[in-house]
Every structure is written in C-alpha cells, then in structure tokens.
C-alpha positions in Angstrom: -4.4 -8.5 -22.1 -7.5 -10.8 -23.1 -5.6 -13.5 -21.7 -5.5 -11.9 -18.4 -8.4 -10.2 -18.0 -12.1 -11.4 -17.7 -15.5 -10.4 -17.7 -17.2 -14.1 -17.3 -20.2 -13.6 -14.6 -19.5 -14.9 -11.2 -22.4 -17.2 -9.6 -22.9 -15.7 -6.4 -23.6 -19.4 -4.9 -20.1 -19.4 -4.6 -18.9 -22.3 -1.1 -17.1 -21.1 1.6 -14.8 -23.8 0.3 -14.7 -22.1 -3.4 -14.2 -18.4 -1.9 -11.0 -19.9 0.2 -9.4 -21.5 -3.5 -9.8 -18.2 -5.1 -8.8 -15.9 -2.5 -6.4 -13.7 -3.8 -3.7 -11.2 -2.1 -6.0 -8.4 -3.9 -7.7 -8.4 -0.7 -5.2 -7.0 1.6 -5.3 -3.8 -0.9 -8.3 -3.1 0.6 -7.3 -3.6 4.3 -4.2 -0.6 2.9 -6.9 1.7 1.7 -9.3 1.7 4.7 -5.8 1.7 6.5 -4.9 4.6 5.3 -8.2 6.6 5.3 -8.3 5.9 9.3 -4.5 7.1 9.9 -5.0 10.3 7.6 -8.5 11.6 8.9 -6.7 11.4 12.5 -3.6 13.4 11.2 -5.9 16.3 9.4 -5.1 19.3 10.7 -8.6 21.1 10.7 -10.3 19.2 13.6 -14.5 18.6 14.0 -15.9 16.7 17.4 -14.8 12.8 16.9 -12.3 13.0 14.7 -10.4 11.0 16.6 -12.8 8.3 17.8 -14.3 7.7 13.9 -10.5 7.5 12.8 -10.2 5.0 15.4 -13.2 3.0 14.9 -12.3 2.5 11.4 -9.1 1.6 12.2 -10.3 -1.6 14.6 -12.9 -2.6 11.3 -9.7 -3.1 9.6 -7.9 -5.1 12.1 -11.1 -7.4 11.6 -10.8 -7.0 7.8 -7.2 -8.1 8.0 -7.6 -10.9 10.6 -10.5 -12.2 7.9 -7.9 -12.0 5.1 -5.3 -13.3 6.9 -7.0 -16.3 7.8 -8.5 -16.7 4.1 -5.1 -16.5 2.9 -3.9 -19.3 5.1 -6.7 -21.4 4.8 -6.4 -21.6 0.7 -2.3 -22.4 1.8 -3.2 -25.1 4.0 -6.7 -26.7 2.0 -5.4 -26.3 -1.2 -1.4 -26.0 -1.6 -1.7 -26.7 -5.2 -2.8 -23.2 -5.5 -0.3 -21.4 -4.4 2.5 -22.4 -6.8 0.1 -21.2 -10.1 -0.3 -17.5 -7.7 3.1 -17.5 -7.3 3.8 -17.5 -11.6 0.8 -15.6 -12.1 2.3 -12.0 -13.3 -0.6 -10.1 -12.0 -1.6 -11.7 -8.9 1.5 -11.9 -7.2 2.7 -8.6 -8.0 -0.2 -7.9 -4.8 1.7 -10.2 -2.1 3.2 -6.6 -1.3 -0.4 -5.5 -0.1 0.3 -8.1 2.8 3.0 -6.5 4.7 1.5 -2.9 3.6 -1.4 -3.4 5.3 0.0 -5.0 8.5 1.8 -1.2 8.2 -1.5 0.9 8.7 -2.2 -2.0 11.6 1.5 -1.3 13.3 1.3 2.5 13.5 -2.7 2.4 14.6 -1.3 0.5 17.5 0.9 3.4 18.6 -2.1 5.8 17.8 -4.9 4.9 18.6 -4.4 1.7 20.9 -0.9 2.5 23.0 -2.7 6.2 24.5 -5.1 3.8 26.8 -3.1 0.4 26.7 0.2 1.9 27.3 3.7 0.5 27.0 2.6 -2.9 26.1 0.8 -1.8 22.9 4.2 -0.1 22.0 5.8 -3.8 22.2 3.7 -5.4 20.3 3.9 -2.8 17.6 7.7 -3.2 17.7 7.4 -6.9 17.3 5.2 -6.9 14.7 7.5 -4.0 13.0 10.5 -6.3 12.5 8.2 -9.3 11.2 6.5 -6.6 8.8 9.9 -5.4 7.7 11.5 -9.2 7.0 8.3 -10.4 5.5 8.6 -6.6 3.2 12.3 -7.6 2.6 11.3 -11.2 1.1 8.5 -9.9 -0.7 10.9 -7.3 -2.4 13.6 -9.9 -3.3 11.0 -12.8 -3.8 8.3 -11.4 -6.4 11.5 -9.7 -8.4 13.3 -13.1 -8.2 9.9 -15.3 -9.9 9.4 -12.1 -12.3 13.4 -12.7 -13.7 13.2 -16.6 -13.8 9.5 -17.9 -13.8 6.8 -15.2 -14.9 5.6 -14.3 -18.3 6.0 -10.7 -19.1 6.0 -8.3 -21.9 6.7 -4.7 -22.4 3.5 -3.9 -23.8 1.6 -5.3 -20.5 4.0 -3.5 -17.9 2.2 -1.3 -15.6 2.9 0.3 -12.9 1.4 -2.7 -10.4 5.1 -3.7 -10.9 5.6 -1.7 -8.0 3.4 -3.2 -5.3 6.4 -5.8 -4.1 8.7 -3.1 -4.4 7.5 -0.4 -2.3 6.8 -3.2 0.5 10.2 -1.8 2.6 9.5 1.4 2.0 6.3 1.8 3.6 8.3 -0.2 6.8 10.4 2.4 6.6 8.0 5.0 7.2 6.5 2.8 10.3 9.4 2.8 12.0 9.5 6.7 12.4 6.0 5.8 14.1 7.3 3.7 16.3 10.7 5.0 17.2 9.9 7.5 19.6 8.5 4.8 22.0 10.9 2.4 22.3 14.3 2.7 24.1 17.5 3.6 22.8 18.9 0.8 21.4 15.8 -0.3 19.9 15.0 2.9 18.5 18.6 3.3 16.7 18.2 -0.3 15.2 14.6 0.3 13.3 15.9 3.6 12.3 18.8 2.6 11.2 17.0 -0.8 9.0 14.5 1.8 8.8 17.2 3.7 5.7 18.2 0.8 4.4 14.3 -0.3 3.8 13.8 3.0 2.3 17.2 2.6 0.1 16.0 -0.6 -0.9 12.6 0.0 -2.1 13.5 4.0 -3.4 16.2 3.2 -5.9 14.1 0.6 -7.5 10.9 1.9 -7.9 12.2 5.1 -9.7 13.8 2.7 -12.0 9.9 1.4 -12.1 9.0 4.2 -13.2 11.2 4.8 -15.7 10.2 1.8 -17.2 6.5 3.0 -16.8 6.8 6.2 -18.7 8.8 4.7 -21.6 6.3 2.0 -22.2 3.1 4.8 -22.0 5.3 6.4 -24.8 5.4 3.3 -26.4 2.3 1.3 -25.9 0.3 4.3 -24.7 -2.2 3.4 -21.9 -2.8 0.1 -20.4 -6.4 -1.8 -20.6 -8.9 0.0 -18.9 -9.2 -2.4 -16.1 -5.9 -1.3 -14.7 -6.9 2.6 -14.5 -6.1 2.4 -11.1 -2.7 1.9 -11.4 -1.9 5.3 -13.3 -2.4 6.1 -9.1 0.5 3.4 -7.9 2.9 5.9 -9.3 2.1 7.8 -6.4 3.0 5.7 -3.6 7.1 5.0 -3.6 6.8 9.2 -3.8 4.5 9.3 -1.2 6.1 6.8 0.8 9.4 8.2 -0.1 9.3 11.7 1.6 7.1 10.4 4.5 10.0 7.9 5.4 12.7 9.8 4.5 11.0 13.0 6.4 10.0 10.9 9.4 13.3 9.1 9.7 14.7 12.7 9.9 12.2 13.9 12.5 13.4 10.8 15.0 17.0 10.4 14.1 18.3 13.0 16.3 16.7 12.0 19.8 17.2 8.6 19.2 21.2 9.0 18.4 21.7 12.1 20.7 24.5 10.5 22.7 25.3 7.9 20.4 28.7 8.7 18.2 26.7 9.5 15.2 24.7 12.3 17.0 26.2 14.6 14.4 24.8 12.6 11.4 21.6 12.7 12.6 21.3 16.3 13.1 22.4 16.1 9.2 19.4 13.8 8.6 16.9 15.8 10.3 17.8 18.3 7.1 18.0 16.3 4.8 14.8 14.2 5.5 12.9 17.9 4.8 14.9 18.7 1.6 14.5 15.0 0.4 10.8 14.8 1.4 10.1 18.7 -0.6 11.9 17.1 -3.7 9.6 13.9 -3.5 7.1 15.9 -3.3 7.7 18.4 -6.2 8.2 14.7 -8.4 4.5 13.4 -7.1 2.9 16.7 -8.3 3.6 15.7 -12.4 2.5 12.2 -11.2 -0.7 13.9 -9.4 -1.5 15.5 -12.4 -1.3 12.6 -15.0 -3.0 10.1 -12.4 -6.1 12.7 -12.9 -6.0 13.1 -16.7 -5.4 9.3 -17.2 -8.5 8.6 -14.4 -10.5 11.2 -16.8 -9.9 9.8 -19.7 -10.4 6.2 -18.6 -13.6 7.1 -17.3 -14.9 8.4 -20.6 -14.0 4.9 -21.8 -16.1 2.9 -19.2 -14.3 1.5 -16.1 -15.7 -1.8 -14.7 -15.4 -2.0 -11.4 -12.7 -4.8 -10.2 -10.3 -5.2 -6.4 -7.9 -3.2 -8.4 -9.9 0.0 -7.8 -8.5 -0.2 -4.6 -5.3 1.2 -6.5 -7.0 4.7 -5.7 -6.5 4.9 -1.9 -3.4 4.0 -0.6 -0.8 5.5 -2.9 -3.1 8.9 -2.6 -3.4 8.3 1.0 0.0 8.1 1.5 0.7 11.3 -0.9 -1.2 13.3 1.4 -0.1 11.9 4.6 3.6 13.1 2.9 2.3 16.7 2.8 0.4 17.3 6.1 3.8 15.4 7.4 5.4 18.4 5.3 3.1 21.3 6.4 3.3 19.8 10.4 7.5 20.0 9.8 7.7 23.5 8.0 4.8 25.4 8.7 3.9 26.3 4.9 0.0 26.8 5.3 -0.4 25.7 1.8 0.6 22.0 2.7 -2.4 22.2 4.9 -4.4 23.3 2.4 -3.4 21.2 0.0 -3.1 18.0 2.5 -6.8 18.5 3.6 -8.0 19.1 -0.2 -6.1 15.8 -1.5 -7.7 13.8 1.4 -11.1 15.1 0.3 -10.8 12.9 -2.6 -9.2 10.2 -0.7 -12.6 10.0 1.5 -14.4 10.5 -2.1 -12.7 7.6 -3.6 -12.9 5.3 -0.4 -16.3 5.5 -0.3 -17.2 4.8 -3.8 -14.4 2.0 -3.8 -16.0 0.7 -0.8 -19.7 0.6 -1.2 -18.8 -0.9 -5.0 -16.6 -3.5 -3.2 -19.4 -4.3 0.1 -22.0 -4.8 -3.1 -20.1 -7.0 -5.3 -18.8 -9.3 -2.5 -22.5 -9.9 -1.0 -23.3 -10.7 -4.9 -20.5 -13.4 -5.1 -18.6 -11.6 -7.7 -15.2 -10.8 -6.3 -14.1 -14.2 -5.6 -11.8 -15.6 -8.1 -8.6 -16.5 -8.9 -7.2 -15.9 -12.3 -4.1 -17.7 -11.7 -6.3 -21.1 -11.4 -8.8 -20.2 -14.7 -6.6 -23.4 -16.6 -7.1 -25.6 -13.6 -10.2 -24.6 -11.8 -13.6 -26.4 -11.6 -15.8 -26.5 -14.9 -18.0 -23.4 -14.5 -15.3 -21.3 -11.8 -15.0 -17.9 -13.6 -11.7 -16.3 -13.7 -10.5 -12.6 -13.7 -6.9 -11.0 -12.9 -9.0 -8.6 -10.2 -12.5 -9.2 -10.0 
C-alpha cells in the first residue's frame, strides 16, 4: 500500500498549469456526492419552507462544479496527453473514471426536477440527450477499466477493495436515470431508455455482486484495507442502492410506457417485480449498512487523514436512502420514511464535514496531485493515490 499511498506535503503555490497535470477523476466523486445531497433533500418526505429551492440551489453549484471538472479534465488531455496513458494503468486512479458519468447522472435527473418545471419540454430534451451519452460513455467505462485491469494494471488480492466497483456501477446508476426521465418523453423514446435502461442495470448488477464477493473473501483474508481507503467500506453500498432504485423505478414506468405496446403484459410483471427485487436489495444493504458503520468506527479510532476519497461517504449512502424513500413512496410502510429521513441525516452529516474538509484543503493547495505521475512528475511535485 506504501507504494500507493502518500503523505508528502503539498506546496500550496501549486500553477494553474500544475493543478491541470494532476487533475484527477477523484474530483467528479465530489460533483456525485453534492449530486446526490441536492436530489435526496428534495425527495424527503417531511417538508420545511424551501426545501425545494435550497435542493435546487445546490443542485445548479454542482452543475458549476462539474463544468469546472470537466473542463480540468480536458485541459490535462489536451496540455499534457502524456498523462493520460500513466492514469489510465494507474490501479487506483482509474478505477474513479466511473465518477464521470455518475455525476453527469445527478446533473440528468436535476434537469427533469428542478430545471424542466419552469423551462418545460426543452429541458426534458436535453436531459434525454445527455441520458444516452451518459449511458454509452457508462457502458465504455464498464468494459474499458475492466479490460486495462485484465491486461495492463498491477493488482494484488491483498490490495483489492471495494473502489473496484466505481467503473462497474457506472450503468447502473444510468439505469436508474432513465426511470427519471421516462415519463417525459414519448412513447417510443420512453420504451427504448427503459428497455437499455435493464440491460444497464443487468450489466452492472451481476458484476458488482461478484465484486463483492471478492470484497468479503479478501476482508476474511487480508482483514481491512489501509486506513486511507475507510471510505470505501461505504462503496459497498452503492450497486445495492442503485440496484433497487433502478430496478424499483424501472418497475414504476414500465407499465405506461408499454401500455399498448405487445409487451404491456410484461410490464405489469415488472412493476412487481421491480418492488420485490428493490425489498430484497434492500434487506442485502442493511448487513452492508451495518459493517460500513463498525468498519467507519473502528477506522476512526485509528486516525483517518483526510483525502478526495472521503467523498466515498456520500453517494453510495445517498443513493441507499434515495432506494428506501423510493421504497416507502411505492409501499406505504412508514418505517421507510422513517428510516429514509434518518439515513439522510447522516448523509447531510457526512457532506458537510466531507465538504468543508475538502473547500479547506483545496484553498491550501493540497488536493492537487496525481499519483499516477509520482515516477515522472517535476522534482518536488508530491504524489498521493487521493489527496
């Protein structure tokens, strides 16, 4: 882990030009966990006076945030190109290129939210276009990272964690978009993103459970990993979370979408199974819940420093509880609520800590760094996997 972990200082006189080289996809994490604070806080079921306007606001910060990255991103591709090929090996940092299309997610149904009630139909277009870039870009991602970690990558079973899933779960957080968007498109368009919408979720469902397989052997095994990734005992909970919301919403839009189509019985079938599926997902999360928290505990007694990675504590939570206030909206079962609104307490806990740790660090100059160039970067550029 030494090897691909760093404490070495950061000088915070860091160029523009030396920020754009050691941007990382680590970033976009963060534009998935504010993503997902703004899209749960408007979905809570016990309202207060601006819910919705502070849910929006947030939102449009993190179109900004992932504009900013975006352009980062492609700067470093364009300025330096000799960089990308060393991200690409790097076992760590590419594992994150998921975050990319993830966060364009939280971007695609805040359109249909928040934007399409004043814009009207034309926000629902662009939301739809995006949808189908997200889900191709999620699709390459999924097959790409995979395809580098089988032929290119070095990786042992003593170092796998559970960030393995972050390419992975790419399609099936599409999936779960296109249950957003759906409902406002026409017919035809409708039944195409639902029906890509099941294979994304098919795609990225029967692999990350073999993920986690993998996961739990090696914490038998090798026990926990480094202390810097704590925050990936919480990615556990995001193919779960994003499991039964997919597979629930999919359910919910099936039938009105295929209503005089000549699978209008099937999706009547999926509406019910979409419920039962999302309640068994659901049940799995709960042991994953649990040991997320005891792991978090226990890594806390140790001394967590604080790196991008920490952004590992939003999104797959936030996405856990969007799952069961999707659950309590669909049965009724109070508890959901209950439980919805108490899990998003610590999501907002967690995001704020997470976030005012992150605003600091960046203004100090210490979150800019690329470990994947530490070999090849200037004498004196510091390196770290996710500081």
């Amino acid at each position: 882990m030494s090897e691909l972990i760093s404490n070495v200082a950061v000088s915070p006189r860091q160029s523009l030009s030396d920020k754009v080289r050691h941007f990382t996809p680590n970033w976009f994490a963060m534009t998935m966990g504010n993503g997902i604070v703004s899209l749960v806080l408007a979905a809570l079921p016990f309202r207060f006076t601006g819910q919705h306007e502070l849910a929006a606001t947030l939102w449009g910060i993190n179109v900004l945030l992932y504009a900013v990255c975006l352009a980062m991103l492609i700067a470093r591709l364009v300025r330096y190109p000799e960089t990308i090929r060393p991200m690409l090996h790097h076992p760590l940092q590419s594992m994150f290129l998921g975050a990319i299309p993830m966060g364009l997610v939280t971007i695609i149904n805040g359109c249909v939210l928040f934007v399409a009630p004043h814009v009207g139909p034309a926000a629902y277009s662009v939301a739809y276009g995006l949808w189908w870039f997200d889900a191709l870009l999620a699709v390459v991602v999924a097959i790409g990272v995979p395809y580098l970690m089988f032929t290119e990558q070095g990786h042992a079973f003593e170092r796998v964690s559970a960030v393995l899933l972050l390419p992975l779960v790419a399609p099936e957080v599409a999936a779960s978009s296109a249950a957003v968007i759906a409902p406002h498109l026409s017919a035809g368009a409708a039944q195409s993103v639902i029906g890509f919408g099941y294979v994304l979720w098919a795609i990225s469902l029967s692999l990350a459970f073999a993920v986690l397989t993998i996961v739990f052997f090696r914490l038998v095994i090798h026990k926990l990993p480094h202390r810097d990734l704590a925050p990936s005992s919480w990615l556990t909970l995001g193919p779960i979370g994003t499991g039964a919301l997919g597979i629930l919403g999919l359910g919910q839009v099936a039938p009105a979408a295929f209503h005089d189509s000549a699978l209008v019985h099937m999706s009547a079938i999926a509406h019910e199974l979409g419920v039962a599926c999302a309640l068994l997902l659901w049940g799995a999360g709960v042991w994953w819940f649990a040991m997320a928290v005891l792991f978090t505990l226990r890594y806390r007694k140790e001394g967590m420093a604080f790196n991008l990675g920490w952004w590992g504590f939003t999104f797959p939570l936030g996405v856990y509880t969007a799952a069961t206030l999707g659950i309590y909206r669909e049965t009724g079962v109070v508890v959901f609520a209950v439980l919805g609104t108490l899990f998003a307490m610590l999501l907002f806990g967690f995001w704020l800590v997470v976030l005012t740790k992150t605003m600091r660090r960046a203004l100090q100059g210490h979150l800019f760094q690329a470990p994947c160039l530490a070999s090849s970067g200037r004498a004196g550029t510091p390196s770290s996997v996710s500081r």
